[in-house]
ZAMARGU-4260 file (C-alpha; in steps of 0.2 Angstrom, whole numbers, plus 5000, padded with zeros to 4 digits):
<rodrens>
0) 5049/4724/4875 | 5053/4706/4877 | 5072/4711/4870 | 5074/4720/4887 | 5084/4711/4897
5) 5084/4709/4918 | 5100/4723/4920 | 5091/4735/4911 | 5080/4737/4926 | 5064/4743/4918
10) 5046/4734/4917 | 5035/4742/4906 | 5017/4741/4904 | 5006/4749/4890 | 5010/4765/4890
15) 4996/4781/4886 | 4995/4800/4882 | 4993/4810/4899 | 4976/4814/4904 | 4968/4832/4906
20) 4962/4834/4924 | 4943/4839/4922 | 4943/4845/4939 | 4946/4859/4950 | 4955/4848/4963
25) 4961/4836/4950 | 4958/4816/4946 | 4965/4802/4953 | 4981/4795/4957 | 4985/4787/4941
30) 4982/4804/4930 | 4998/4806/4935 | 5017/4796/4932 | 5024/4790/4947 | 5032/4804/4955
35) 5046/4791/4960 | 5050/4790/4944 | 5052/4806/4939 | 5066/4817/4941 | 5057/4834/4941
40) 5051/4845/4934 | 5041/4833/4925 | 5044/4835/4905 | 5027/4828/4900 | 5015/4841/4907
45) 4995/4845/4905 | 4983/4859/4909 | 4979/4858/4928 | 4963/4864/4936 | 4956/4868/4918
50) 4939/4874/4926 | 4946/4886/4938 | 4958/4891/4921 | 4940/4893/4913 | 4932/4904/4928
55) 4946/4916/4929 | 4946/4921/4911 | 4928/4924/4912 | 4930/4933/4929 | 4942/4945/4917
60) 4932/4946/4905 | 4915/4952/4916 | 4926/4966/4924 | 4934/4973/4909 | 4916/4974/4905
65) 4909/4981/4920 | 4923/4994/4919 | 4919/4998/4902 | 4898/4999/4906 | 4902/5009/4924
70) 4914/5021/4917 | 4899/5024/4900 | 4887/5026/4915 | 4894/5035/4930 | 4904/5053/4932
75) 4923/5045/4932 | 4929/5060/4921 | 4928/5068/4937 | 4942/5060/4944 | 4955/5071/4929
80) 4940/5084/4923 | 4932/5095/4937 | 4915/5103/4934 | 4913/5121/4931 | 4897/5132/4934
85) 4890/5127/4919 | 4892/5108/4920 | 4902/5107/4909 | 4919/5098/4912 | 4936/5107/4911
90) 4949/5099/4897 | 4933/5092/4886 | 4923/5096/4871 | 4920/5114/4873 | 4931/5118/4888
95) 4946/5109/4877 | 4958/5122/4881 | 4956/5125/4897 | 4959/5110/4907 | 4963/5117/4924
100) 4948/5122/4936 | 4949/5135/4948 | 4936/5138/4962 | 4933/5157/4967 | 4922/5155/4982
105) 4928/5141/4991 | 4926/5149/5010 | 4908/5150/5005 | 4904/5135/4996 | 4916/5124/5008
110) 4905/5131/5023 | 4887/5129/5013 | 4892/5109/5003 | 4906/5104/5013 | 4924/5097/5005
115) 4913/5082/4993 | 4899/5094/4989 | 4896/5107/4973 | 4909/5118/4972 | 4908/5133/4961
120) 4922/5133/4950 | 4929/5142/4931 | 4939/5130/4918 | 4956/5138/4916 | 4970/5135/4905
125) 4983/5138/4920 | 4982/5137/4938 | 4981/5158/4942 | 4999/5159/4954 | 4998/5178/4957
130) 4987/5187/4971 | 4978/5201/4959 | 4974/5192/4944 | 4957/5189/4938 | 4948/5175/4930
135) 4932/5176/4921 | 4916/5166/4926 | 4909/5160/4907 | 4891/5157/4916 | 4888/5175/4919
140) 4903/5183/4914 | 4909/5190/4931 | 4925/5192/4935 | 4933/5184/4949 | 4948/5191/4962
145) 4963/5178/4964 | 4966/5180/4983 | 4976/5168/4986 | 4990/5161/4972 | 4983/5141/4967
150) 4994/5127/4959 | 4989/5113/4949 | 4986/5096/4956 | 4993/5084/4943 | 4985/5073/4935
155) 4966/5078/4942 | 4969/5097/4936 | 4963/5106/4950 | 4970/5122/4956 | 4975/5120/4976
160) 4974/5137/4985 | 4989/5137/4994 | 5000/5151/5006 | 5010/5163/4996 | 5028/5158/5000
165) 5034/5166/4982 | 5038/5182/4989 | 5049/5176/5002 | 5068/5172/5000 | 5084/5169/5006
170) 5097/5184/5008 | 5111/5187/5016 | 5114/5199/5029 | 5129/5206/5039 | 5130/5206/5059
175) 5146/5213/5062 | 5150/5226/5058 | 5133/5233/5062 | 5124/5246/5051 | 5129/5264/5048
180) 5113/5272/5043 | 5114/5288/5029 | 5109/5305/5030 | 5093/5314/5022 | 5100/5319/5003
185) 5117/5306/5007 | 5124/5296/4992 | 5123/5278/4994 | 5140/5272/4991 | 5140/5257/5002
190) 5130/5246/5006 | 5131/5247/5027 | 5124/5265/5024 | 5106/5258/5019 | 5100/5245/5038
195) 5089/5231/5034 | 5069/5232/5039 | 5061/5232/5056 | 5055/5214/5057 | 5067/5203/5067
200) 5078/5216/5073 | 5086/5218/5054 | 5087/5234/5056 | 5104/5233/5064 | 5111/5223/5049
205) 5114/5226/5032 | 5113/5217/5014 | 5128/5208/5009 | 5120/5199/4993 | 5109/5208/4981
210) 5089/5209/4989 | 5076/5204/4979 | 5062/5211/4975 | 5050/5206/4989 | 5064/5214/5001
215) 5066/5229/4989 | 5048/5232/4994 | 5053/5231/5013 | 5068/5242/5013 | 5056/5254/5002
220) 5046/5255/5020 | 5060/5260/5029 | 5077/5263/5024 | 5074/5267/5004 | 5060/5276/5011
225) 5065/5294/5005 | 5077/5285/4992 | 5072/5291/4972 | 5074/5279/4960 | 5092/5285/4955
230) 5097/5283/4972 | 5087/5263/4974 | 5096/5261/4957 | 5113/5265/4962 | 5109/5254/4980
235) 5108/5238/4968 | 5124/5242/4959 | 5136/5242/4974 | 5130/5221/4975 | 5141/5219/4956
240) 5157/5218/4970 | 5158/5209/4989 | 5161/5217/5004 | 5170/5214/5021 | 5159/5205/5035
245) 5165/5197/5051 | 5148/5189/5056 | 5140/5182/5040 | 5120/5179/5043 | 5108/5169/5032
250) 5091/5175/5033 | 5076/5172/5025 | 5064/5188/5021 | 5052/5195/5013 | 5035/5200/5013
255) 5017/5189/5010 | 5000/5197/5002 | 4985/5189/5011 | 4968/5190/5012 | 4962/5193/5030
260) 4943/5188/5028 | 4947/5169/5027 | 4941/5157/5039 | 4953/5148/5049 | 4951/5130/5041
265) 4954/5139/5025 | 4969/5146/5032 | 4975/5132/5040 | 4972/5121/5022 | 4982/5135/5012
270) 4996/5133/5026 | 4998/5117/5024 | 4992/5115/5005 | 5010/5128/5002 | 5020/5116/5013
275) 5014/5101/5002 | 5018/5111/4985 | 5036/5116/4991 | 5042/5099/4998 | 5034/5093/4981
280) 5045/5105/4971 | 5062/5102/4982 | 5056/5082/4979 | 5056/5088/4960 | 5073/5094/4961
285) 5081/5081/4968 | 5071/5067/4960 | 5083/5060/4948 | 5097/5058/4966 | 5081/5049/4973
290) 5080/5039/4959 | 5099/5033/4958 | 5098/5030/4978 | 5081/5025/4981 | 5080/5011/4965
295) 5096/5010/4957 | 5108/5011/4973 | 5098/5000/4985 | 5096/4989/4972 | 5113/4985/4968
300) 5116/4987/4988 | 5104/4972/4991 | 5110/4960/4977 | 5129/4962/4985 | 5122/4957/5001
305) 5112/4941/4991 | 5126/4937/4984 | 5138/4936/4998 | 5125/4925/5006 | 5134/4911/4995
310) 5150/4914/5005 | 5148/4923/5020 | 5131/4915/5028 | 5139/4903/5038 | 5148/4918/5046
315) 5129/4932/5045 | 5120/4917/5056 | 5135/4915/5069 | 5134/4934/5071 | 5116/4933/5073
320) 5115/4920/5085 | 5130/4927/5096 | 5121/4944/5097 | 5105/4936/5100 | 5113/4924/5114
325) 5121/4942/5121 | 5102/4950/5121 | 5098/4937/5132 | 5110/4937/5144 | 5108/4954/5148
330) 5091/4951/5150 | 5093/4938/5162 | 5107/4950/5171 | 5094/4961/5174 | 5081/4952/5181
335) 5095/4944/5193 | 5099/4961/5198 | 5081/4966/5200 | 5079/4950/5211 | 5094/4955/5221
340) 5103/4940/5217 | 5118/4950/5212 | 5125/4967/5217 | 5126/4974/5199 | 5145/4980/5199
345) 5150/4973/5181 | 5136/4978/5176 | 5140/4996/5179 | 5156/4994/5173 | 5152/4988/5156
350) 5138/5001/5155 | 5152/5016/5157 | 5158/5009/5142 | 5148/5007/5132 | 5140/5026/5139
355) 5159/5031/5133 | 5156/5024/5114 | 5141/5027/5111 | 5134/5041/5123 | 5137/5055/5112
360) 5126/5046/5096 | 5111/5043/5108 | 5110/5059/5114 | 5110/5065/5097 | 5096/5052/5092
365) 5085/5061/5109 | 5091/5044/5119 | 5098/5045/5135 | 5110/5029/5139 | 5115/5034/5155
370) 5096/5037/5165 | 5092/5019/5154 | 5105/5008/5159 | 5106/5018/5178 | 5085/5016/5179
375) 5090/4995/5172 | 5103/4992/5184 | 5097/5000/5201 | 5087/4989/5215 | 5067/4985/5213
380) 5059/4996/5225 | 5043/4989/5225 | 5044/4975/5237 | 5030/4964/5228 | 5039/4963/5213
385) 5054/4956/5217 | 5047/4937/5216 | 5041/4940/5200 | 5056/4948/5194 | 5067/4930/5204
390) 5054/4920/5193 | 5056/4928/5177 | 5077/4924/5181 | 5074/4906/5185 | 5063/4905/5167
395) 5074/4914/5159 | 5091/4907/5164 | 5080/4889/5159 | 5077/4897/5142 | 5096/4901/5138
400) 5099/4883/5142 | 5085/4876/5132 | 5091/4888/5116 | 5110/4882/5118 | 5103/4865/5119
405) 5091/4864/5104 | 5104/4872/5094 | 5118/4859/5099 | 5102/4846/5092 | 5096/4854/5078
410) 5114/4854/5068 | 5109/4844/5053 | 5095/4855/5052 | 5107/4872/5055 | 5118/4865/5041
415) 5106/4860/5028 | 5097/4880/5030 | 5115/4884/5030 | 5116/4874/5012 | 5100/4880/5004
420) 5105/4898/5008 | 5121/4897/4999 | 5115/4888/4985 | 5101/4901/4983 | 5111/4915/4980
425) 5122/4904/4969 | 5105/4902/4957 | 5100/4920/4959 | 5119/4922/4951 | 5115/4911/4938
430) 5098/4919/4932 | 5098/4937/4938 | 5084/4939/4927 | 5072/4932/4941 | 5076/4948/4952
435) 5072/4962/4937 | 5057/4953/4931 | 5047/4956/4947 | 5046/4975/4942 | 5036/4970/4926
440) 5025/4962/4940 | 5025/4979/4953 | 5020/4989/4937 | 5006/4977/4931 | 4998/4977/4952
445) 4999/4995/4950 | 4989/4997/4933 | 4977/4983/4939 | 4976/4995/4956 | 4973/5009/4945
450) 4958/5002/4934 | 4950/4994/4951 | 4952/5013/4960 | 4945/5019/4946 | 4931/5005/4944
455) 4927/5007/4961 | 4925/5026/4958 | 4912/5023/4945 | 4902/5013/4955 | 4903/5027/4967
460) 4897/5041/4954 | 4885/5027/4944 | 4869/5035/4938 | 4853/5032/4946 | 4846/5034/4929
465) 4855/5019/4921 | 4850/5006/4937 | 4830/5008/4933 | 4832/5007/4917 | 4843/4991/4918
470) 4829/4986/4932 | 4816/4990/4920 | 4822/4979/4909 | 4824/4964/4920 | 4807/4968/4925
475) 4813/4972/4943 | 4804/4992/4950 | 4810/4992/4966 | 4827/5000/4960 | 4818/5019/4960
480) 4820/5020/4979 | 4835/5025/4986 | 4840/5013/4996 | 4839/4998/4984 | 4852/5010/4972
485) 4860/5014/4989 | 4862/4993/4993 | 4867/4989/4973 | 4880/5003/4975 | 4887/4993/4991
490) 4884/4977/4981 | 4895/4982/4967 | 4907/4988/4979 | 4913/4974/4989 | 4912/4962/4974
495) 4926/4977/4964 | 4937/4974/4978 | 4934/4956/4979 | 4940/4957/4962 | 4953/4968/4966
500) 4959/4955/4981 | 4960/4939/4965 | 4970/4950/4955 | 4980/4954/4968 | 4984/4938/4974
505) 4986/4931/4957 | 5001/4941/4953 | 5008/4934/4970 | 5006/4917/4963 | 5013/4923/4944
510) 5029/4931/4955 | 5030/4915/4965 | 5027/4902/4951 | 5038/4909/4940 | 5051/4909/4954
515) 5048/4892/4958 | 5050/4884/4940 | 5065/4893/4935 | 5073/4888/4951 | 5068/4870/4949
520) 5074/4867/4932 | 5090/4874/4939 | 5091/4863/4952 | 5087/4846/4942 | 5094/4849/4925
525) 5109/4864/4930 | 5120/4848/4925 | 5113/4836/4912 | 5113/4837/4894 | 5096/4834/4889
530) 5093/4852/4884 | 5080/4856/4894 | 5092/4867/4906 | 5088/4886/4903 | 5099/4896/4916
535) 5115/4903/4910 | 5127/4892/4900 | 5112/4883/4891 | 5111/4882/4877 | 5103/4899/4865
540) 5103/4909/4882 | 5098/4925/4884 | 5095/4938/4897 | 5076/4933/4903 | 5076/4918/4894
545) 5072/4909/4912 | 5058/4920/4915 | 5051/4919/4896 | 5052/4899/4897 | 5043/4900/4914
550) 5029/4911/4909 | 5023/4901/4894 | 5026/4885/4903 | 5011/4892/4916 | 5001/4902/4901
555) 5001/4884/4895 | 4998/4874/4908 | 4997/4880/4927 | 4984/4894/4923 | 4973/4885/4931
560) 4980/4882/4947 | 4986/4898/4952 | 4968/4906/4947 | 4961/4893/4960 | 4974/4897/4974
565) 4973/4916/4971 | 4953/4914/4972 | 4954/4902/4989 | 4968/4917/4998 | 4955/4931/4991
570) 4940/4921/4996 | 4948/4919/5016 | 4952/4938/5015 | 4936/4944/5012 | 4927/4940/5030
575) 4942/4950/5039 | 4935/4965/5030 | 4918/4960/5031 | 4921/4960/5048 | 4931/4977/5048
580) 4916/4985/5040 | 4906/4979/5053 | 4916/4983/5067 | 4917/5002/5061 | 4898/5000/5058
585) 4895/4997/5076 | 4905/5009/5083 | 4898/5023/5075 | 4880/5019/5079 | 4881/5009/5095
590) 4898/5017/5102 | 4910/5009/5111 | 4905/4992/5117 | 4922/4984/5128 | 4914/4964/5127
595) 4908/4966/5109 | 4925/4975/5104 | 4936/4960/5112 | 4925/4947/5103 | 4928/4953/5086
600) 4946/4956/5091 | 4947/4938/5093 | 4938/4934/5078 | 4950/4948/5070 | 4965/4936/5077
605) 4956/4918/5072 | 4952/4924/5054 | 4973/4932/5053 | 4979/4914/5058 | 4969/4907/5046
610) 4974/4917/5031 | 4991/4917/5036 | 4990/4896/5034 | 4982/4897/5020 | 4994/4906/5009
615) 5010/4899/5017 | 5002/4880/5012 | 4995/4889/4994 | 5015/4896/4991 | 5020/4876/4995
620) 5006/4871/4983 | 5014/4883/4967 | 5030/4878/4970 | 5025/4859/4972 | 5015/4862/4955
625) 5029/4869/4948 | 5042/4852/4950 | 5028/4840/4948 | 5015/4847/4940 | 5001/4839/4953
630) 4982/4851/4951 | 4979/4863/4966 | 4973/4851/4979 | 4986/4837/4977 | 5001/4849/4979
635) 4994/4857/4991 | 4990/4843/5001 | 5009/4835/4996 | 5015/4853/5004 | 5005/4851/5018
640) 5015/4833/5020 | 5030/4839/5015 | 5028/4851/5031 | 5020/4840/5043 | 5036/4826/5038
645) 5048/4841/5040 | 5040/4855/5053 | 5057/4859/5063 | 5067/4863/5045 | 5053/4873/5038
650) 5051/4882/5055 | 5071/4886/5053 | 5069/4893/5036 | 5056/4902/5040 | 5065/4911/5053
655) 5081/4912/5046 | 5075/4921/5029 | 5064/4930/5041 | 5079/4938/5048 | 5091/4940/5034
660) 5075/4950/5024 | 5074/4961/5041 | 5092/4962/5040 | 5094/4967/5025 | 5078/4980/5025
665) 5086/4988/5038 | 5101/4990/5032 | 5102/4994/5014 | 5088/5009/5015 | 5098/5017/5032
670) 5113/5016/5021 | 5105/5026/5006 | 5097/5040/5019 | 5115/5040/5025 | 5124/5045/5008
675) 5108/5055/5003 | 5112/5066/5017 | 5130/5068/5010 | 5124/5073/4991 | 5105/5082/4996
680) 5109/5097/5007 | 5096/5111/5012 | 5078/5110/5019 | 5073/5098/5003 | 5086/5084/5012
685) 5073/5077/5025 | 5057/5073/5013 | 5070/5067/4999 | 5077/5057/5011 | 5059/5050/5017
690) 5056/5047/4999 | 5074/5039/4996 | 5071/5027/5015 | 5052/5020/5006 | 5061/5015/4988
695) 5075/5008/4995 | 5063/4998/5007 | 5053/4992/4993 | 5067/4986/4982 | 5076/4978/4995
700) 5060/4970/4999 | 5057/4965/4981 | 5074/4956/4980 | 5075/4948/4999 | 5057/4940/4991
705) 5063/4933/4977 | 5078/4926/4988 | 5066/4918/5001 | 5055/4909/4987 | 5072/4902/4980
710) 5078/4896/4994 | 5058/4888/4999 | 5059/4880/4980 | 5078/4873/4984 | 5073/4866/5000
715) 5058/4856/4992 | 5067/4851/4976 | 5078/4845/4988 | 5068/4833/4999 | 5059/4826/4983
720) 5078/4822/4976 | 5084/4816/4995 | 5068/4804/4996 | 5067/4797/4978 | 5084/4799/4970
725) 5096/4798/4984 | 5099/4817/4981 | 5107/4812/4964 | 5104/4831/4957 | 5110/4838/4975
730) 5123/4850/4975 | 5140/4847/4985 | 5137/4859/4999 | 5117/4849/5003 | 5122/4833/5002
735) 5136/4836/5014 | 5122/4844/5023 | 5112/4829/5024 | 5125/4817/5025 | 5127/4810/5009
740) 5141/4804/5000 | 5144/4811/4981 | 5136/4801/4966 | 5145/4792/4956 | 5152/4800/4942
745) 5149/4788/4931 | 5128/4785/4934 | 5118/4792/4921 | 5115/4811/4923 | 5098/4813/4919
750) 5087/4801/4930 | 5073/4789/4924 | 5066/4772/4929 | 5082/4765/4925 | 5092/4776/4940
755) 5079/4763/4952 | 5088/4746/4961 | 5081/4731/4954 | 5071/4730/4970 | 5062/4747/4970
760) 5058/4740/4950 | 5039/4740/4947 | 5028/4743/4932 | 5025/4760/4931 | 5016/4771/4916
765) 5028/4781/4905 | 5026/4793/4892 | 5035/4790/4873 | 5047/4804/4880 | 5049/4795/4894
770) 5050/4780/4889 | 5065/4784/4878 | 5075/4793/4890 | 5074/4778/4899 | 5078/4765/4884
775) 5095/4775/4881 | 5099/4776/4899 | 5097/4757/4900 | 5112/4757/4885 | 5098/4749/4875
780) 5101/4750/4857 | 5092/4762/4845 | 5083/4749/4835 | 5076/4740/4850
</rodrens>
């Protein structure tokens, strides 16, 4: 080192191997190279939190196994497998083939058990769907009459009694001309001759298209009445041809076999239970146009707009503001007319107009512009309100002012959100493989959901016999009485959805981490040729090659740390449902209490704020790991710097992701309900369209996240390059933002110690990596 000469700019001291942090919150300072000195993400990286890494593995490990002891121990086959007369369960061992259950009694035993009590049922291999069929008990070997058609609930294979809707139809019918009638012995030769039934005044009309044969059955009561089969036979010939009609009607007929000695909940269950089964099948039928619209359509929809963001934001936030600015104003018009301050004449006149545009849609919608803006714009009757009302003008007028004003202060601010938007969609361009892995995540929460529903569900069915046993064995006896099994049940219940709430929160922290690296290689190395750049145009790139570098980076290293910030969110939620519990606790045995039920609101509110500080300083902590490396603690407290140093531009991006996510999850799904409505026509439109509204939220959703975490990860790549590099690795667009000039082209792309000026020079620790990207960027020769 004593070759090194003064314009290299580098000091070195001895130099070590990085040390593993033994801690959950890390060790010191020094553990740790000089984040000046470090471009980021930092290239030399070690396992962080390596206990809490530790802690979570066994935590995965205990409740596999306590799935895997509960399930052996507990009735959870009852969830797919219902239990016949016998005890037996359908779809196993020696009910094999017949999966299904069907119970025969269930007025009786609903009234004696109640919905969760024993419910005398017989396995069947298919759900009976006829009124008249029988099935055979094989307890006794009674046989049992369907009186009400059942379908199977899939996958839990019970047979649901629902209202026979089979036998009902649509048909056509023929208002004008009306029927003709026939005489006694009179040859049907068209089809006017033969008048519909006597329910709904059909009688007056006549069957244009072929009738089924529910209606068949209805004209047998009337019109066919008389009719032999020759002559019915002939009737349903004449329908090979069409007929003449001047008023076309569609009518749905036909007739419903019920059993009258149900009770009324029954009846009511059945009702609705048909309702379910038919939207069900129309949501069948049009599943794979819900699909396309739902998933596929709003999520090309939603990337579009993303992407547009790189171009058009400047232009989305202007429209915002103006129509924000607009809001106001006729806010404070209002209050000025309510104060009597003004005598509301323009406002009448722009209200006509916009009555005349839009007037026709709000009436359609069930809103009445007119009686609103007349009811907006008249006088305050009430005498004692009009000072309120000149109040709330004053403030309001002050706060238009304030907003125009803060916005006029805030530019640098408004430009560099402005930046950071731009240059988000710009990486989301560049590695769209960010938006598609989050699905992988969505289906990995819901087979993590799944297992803990069904964990929870064994704890729920665990038998009494296995917890004295288990007691006897830890020599505890106390577990024979009911309420000890009743309080380990309750045990084992809040620590399953403890559980629950860590895994959870843990694949936040995967989605957000993942996020959060890729966007930060992108960001320091998109331009450098050290190779450690992954996003399109590296070097071997590959669809998900990004993601895939990401994830084994944090398999390898971060572990750790997003197990302890997934634990600390999980560990702040639980006393809101604590206190839920409690709260519902209280009211059912002490009723309502108004002091008692305003002080745990409060705490309700106190323990929200808290939790919502908590994760918003945690996600600042994974995507301060993510650049630097830092354990837990440190980057959380170096986010909670970073947001103390910079509250105003976090505020702003805050809100203004807040409202392009709103923006956009409005938007998109309303447009795919719109174009559903064009392809999906009938009765099955409106739940296929409710269906098609809650994808296309949740995709939209999906992506507006991943854009918001980018553009959060941009913004603190960005102050770490601003403060310690001069924005060196900024793009154009942020360093005009911040008022930068651009780099010079000829500076070393890939920063080091050598980037420093000799009087920010210092001995610092390096690693050997390190220590030889700075050697070449010092032009020292190879052999030195």
């Amino acid at each position: 080192f004593n070759n090194l000469t003064v314009e290299s700019r580098i000091q070195f001291v001895v130099y070590r191997s990085p040390a593993v942090t033994m801690g959950c919150c890390g060790g010191d300072d020094d553990e740790l190279e000089d984040e000046r000195h470090t471009k980021g993400p930092v290239a030399e990286r070690y396992c962080t939190d390596v206990p809490c890494c530790i802690l979570f593995v066994l935590y995965l490990a205990g409740f596999i196994s306590l799935y895997v002891v509960l399930h052996r121990h507990s009735d959870v086959r009852v969830i797919h497998h219902g239990k016949n007369d016998q005890g037996l369960f359908c779809g196993l061992e020696d009910m094999k083939d017949k999966p299904n259950i069907y119970y025969y009694d269930l007025a009786t035993d609903l009234n004696k058990e109640g919905l969760f009590g024993n419910l005398k049922g017989v396995c069947v291999k298919d759900c009976p769907t006829d009124v008249g069929e029988v099935v055979r008990s094989s307890k006794d070997d009674e046989d049992y009459f369907v009186d009400t058609p059942t379908s199977e609930l899939f996958p839990f294979h019970r047979c649901i009694p629902r209202e026979n809707t089979t036998l009902t139809g649509k048909v056509k019918l023929c208002g004008w001309p009306r029927c003709v009638g026939r005489k006694a012995g009179e040859k049907i030769t068209h089809p006017n001759q033969v008048c519909g039934p006597k329910i709904e005044d059909a009688e007056k009309y006549w069957f244009l298209s072929k009738p089924d044969e529910s209606q068949m059955a209805l004209l047998q009561v009337d019109s066919l009445k008389q009719a032999s089969d020759e002559d019915k036979q002939e009737y349903l010939n004449l329908f090979d041809k069409e007929y003449e009609c001047q008023t076309k009607l569609d009518v749905v007929m036909g007739i419903r076999v019920a059993y009258d000695k149900k009770p009324a909940y029954q009846q009511i269950f059945e009702k609705y239970s048909g309702m379910v089964f038919q939207q069900a099948s129309q949501l069948y039928d049009n599943s794979s146009i819900i699909a396309v619209l739902g998933i596929g359509g709003a999520l090309f929809v939603s990337l579009a707009i993303i992407l547009m963001y790189s171009t058009c934001i400047k232009v989305a936030l202007l429209v915002l503001f103006i129509q924000l600015i607009i809001v106001m104003c006729a806010m404070d018009y209002i209050f000025f007319r309510k104060a009597g301050w003004n005598t509301g004449n323009s406002g009448n006149l722009l209200a006509k107009y916009i009555i005349g545009w839009f007037g026709e849609a709000g009436d359609e919608m069930g809103f009445d512009l007119e009686s609103a803006a007349t009811h907006a714009l008249r006088d305050e009757q009430t005498a004692a309100m009009v000072p309120v009302y000149r109040t709330l003008a004053v403030v309001w007028s002050i706060l238009i002012v304030v907003v125009l004003a803060g916005v006029c202060f805030i530019q640098r601010q408004i430009r560099m959100i402005i930046a950071l938007a731009s240059e988000a969609a710009t990486c989301l361009c560049q590695m769209p493989s960010l938006i598609f892995f989050q699905y992988i995540g969505v289906f990995s929460l819901i087979t993590a959901t799944w297992y803990c529903m069904k964990t929870l569900l064994a704890v729920m069915t665990l038998h009494q016999s296995f917890v004295i046993d288990t007691g006897k064995l830890l020599g505890v006896s106390s577990v024979e009485e009911p309420e000890t099994f009743e309080r380990i049940q309750q045990i084992l219940c809040w620590l399953v959805v403890f559980g629950y709430l860590w895994l959870y929160f843990f694949h936040m922290a995967v989605f957000t981490a993942v996020i959060a690296n890729c966007v930060s290689n992108w960001y320091f190395h998109r331009s450098d040729d050290t190779g450690e750049y992954t996003g399109a145009g590296s070097e071997g790139y590959f669809f998900g090659k990004p993601v895939l570098m990401a994830l084994l980076s944090i398999a390898r290293y971060d572990l750790g740390t997003l197990a302890y910030g997934s634990f600390l969110i999980a560990l702040c939620t639980m006393p809101r449902l604590i206190l839920e519990y409690v709260d519902q606790e209280l009211k059912a045995s002490a009723g309502d209490n108004p002091i008692v039920e305003k002080v745990i609101k409060c705490f309700k509110c106190c323990l929200w704020c808290f939790e919502e500080c908590i994760k918003s300083i945690t996600e600042y902590a994974y995507i301060n790991n993510a650049v630097t490396g830092k354990p837990f603690c440190r980057a959380a407290k170096a986010s909670f710097t970073l947001v103390a140093k910079y509250p105003l531009q976090v505020a702003l991006n805050t809100l203004v992701t807040g409202l392009l996510s709103v923006l956009s999850c409005v938007m998109v799904p309303l447009m795919m309900v719109v174009i559903s409505s064009l392809i999906i026509s009938g009765k099955g439109w409106l739940t296929s369209a409710v269906f098609v509204l809650v994808l296309a939220y949740v995709v939209t959703r999906i992506t507006t996240g991943v854009y918001e975490v980018t553009l959060t990860t941009l913004f603190v790549c960005a102050m770490r390059d601003f403060e310690h590099f001069d924005g060196m690795c900024a793009p154009d667009s942020l360093r005009e933002a911040m008022g930068l000039s651009k780099p010079n082209e000829e500076a070393p792309k890939r920063s080091s110690v050598a980037s420093m000026p000799v009087a920010e020079a210092r001995a610092v620790e390096l690693t050997p990596s390190q220590m030889r990207h700075s050697l070449i960027a010092a032009n020292v020769p190879e052999e030195q």
